[in-house]
C-alpha positions in Angstrom: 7.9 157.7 -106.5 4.2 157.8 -106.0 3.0 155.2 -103.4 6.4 155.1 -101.6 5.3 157.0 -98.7 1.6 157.9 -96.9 2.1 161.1 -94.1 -1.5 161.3 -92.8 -3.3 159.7 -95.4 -1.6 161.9 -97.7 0.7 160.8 -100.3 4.1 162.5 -100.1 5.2 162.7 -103.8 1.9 164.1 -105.5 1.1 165.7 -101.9 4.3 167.3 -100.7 6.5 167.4 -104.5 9.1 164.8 -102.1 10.1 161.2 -101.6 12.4 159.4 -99.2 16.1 159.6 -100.3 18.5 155.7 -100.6 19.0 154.8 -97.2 15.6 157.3 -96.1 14.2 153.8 -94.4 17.3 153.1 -92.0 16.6 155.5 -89.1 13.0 154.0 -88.9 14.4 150.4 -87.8 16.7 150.4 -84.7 14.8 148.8 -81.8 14.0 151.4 -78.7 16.7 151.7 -76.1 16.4 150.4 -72.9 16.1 152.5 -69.8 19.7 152.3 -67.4 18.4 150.3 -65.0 19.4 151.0 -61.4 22.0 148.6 -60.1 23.9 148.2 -57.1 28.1 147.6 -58.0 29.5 145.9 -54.9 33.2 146.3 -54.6 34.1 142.8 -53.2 32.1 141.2 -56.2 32.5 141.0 -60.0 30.3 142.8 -62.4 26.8 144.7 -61.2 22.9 143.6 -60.2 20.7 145.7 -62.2 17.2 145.9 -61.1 15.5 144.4 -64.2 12.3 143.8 -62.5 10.0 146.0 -65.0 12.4 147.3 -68.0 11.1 150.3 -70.0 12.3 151.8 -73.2 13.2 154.7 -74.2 11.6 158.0 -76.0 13.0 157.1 -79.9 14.5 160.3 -82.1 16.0 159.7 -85.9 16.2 161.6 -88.8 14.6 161.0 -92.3 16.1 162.4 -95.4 13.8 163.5 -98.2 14.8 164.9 -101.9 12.7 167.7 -103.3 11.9 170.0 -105.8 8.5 168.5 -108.4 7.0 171.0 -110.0 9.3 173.2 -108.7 7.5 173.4 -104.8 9.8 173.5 -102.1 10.3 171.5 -98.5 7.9 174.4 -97.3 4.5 172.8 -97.9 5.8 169.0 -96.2 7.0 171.2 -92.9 4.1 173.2 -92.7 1.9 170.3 -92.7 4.5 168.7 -90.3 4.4 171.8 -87.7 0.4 171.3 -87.3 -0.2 170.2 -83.5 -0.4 166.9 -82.7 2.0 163.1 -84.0 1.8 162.5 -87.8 1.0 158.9 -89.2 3.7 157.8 -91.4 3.2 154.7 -93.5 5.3 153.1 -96.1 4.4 150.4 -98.1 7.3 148.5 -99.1 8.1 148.4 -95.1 4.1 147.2 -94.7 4.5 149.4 -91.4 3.5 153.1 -90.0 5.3 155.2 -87.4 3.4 157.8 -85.1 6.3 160.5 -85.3 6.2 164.8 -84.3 8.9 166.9 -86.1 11.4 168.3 -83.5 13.6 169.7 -86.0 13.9 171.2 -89.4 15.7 173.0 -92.1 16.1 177.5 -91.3 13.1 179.2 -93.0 14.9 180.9 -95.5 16.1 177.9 -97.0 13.3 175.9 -98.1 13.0 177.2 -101.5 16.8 176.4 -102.8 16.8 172.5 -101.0 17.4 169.6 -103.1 18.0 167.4 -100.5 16.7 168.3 -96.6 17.3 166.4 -93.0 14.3 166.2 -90.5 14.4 165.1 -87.1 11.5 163.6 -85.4 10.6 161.7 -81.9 8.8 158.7 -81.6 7.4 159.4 -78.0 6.0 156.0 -77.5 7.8 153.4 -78.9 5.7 150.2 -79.8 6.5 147.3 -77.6 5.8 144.2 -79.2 3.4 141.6 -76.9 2.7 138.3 -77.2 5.5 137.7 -79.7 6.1 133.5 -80.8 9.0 132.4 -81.3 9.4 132.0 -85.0 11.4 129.1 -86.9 13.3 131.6 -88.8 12.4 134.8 -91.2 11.9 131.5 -94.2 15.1 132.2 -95.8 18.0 130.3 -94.5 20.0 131.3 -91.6 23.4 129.1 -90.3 23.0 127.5 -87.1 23.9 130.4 -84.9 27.0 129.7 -82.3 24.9 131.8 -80.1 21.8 131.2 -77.9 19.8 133.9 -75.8 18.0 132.3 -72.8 18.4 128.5 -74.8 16.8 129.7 -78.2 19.5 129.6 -81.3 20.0 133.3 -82.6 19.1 132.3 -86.4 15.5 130.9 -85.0 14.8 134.8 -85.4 16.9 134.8 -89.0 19.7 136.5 -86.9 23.2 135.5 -88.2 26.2 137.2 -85.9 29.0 137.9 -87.9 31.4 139.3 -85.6 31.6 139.1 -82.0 34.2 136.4 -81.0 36.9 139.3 -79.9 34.1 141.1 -78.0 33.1 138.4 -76.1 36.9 137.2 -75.0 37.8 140.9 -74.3 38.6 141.2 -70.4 36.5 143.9 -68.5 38.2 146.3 -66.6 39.0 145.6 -63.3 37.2 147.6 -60.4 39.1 150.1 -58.1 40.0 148.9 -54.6 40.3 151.5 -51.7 43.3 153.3 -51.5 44.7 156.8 -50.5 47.5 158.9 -51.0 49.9 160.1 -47.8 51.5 163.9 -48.8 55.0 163.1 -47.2 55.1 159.6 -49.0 55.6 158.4 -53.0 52.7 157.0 -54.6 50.1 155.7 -52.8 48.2 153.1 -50.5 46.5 150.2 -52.6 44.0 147.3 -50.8 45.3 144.4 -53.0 43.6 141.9 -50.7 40.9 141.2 -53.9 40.7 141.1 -57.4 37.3 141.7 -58.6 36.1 142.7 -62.2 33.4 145.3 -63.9 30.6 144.7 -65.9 31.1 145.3 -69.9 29.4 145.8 -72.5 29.6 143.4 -75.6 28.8 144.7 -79.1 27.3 142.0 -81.8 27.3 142.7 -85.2 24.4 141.1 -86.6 22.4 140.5 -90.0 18.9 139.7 -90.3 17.1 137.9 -93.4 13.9 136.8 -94.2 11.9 136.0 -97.4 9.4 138.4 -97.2 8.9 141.9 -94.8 6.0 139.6 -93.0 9.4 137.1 -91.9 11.3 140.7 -91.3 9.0 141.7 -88.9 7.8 138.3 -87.3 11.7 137.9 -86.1 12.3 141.7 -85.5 9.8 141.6 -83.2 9.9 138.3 -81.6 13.9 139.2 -80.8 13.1 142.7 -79.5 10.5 141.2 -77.3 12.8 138.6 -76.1 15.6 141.3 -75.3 12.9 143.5 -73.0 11.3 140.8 -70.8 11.8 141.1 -66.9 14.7 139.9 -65.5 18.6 138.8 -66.9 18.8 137.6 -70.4 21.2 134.6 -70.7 23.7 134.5 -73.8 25.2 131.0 -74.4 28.3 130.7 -76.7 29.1 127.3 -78.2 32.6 128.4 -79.4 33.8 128.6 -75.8 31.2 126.8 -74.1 29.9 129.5 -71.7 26.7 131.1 -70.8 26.7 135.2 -69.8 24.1 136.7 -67.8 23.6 139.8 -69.4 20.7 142.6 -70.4 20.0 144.5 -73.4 21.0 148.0 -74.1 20.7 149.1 -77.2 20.8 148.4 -81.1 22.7 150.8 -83.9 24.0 151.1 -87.4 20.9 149.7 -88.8 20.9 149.6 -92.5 18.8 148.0 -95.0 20.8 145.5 -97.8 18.1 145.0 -99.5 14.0 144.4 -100.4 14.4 142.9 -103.6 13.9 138.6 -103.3 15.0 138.3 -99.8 15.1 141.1 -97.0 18.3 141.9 -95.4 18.9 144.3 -92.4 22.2 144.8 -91.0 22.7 145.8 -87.0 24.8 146.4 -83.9 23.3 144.7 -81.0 25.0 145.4 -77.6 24.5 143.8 -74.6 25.8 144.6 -70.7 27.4 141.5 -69.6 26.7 142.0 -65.8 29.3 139.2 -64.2 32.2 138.2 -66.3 35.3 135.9 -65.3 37.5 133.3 -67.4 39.9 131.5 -64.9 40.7 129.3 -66.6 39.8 126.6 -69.3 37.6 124.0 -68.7 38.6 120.5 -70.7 34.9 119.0 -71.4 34.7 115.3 -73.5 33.1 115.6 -76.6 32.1 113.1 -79.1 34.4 112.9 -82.9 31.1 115.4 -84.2 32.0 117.6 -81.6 29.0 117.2 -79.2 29.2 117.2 -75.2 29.4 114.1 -73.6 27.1 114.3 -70.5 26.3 111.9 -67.8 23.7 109.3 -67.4 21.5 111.4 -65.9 21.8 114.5 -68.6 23.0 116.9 -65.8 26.4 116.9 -66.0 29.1 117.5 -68.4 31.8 115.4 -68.4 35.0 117.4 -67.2 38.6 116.0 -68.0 40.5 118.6 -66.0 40.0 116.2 -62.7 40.6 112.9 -64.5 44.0 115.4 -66.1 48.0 114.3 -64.2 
């Protein structure tokens, strides 16, 4: 227990009598959200244009659960040092990584001396934004060669394997709502059928992350969060169907870490906005017997069989 977890220099199990809880690190992981861009949402046109010109994150809150009672103190002493003015330096080891956090919320007065177990809410008011991030050849355990790339790099060049997604990404989005109106002296109502056009949607990835060591973890967490928050559309290729989705990043979720013992592994939600998304059809490409695209002398063109088709 000792060791596990430094709040201001201090050490929380001699310091406080309490230690983080199974599961304790999990709120500490999910990447910032992003900021709802503004947008305009023509119409006449499928999806949205969001103004990604300078994307900002937001204002972080999670919760971290702690188990008391050593030497009989109670959750009093950890909150009162928590309540002191000012953000609170949390480091833990194991992670090799420290969190500038305020409490915003804690357990009723009266029952700090009978908690085992106790819930505390903090913000983290500035998240950290990663900066000058490489691109790293994986988190040095292996990864399969993701089906997925975001703006041309492979998803499991950050260690990231998807593991479901294929039914999010075929889902149809909704389609947008033409003008109409309603007459009081007649059934139903007046519908502009002249166009079909489609919303934007969001697309949920579930995702695992593995590395060799929390130095890997943390290369690829934050070369990918970097890569999700730079200016401008993000572009998600999928070799399954052979189609590339412009697209922006909204949030992460469901964080969990699998495990710290021989290998690190950190399960996640990723979801994206796909901001323009049609299928009208399918495209017959030649392919070689491996399965690779056949493209023209010049390496600019696919080669597609739907003209050449009776």
């Amino acid at each position: 227990m000792r060791g596990e977890l430094y709040i201001d220099g201090k050490d929380a199990y001699t310091d406080f009598g309490v230690w983080i809880t199974e599961g304790g690190y999990d709120g500490l992981l999910p990447f910032p959200e992003l900021v709802e861009p503004d947008r305009n949402d023509w119409p006449d046109e499928d999806g949205i244009e969001p103004d990604l010109e300078k994307p900002t994150l937001k204002p972080r809150e999670l919760n971290i659960t702690f188990v008391g009672s050593v030497d009989g103190r109670s959750a009093g002493a950890l909150v009162e040092h928590l309540s002191k003015s000012g953000y609170h330096a949390f480091r833990i080891p194991s992670l090799g990584r420290e969190w500038s956090l305020r409490l915003i919320q804690s357990p009723a007065y009266e029952d700090w001396d009978t908690l085992e177990a106790f819930t505390l809410r903090f913000a983290e008011d500035r998240p950290v934004r990663p900066s000058s991030v490489a691109i790293p050849e994986g988190g040095g355990r292996y990864v399969p060669l993701s089906e997925y790339e975001l703006d041309g790099v492979p998803l499991d060049r950050y260690g990231v394997m998807v593991t479901e997604g294929r039914d999010e990404i075929m889902r149809s989005p909704t389609v947008k709502t033409n003008l109409s109106r309603t007459v009081l002296d007649v059934d139903g109502r007046i519908y502009d059928t002249e166009n079909v056009v489609f919303n934007s949607k969001e697309v949920t990835l579930k995702c695992c992350l593995i590395a060799g060591s929390m130095t890997g973890f943390w290369n690829c967490y934050d070369a990918l969060l970097d890569a999700l928050i730079q200016p401008g559309e993000r572009s998600l290729y999928v070799d399954y169907n052979v189609e590339e989705y412009p697209c922006y990043y909204k949030r992460t979720s469901g964080w969990r870490l699998e495990s710290l013992r021989g290998r690190v592994v950190v399960t996640f939600t990723l979801t994206l906005e796909f901001t323009v998304f049609r299928m009208d059809g399918i495209d017959y490409l030649l392919a070689t017997e491996a399965g690779e695209l056949v493209v023209t002398e010049d390496g600019e063109y696919y080669i597609d069989l739907n003209i050449y088709a009776d």
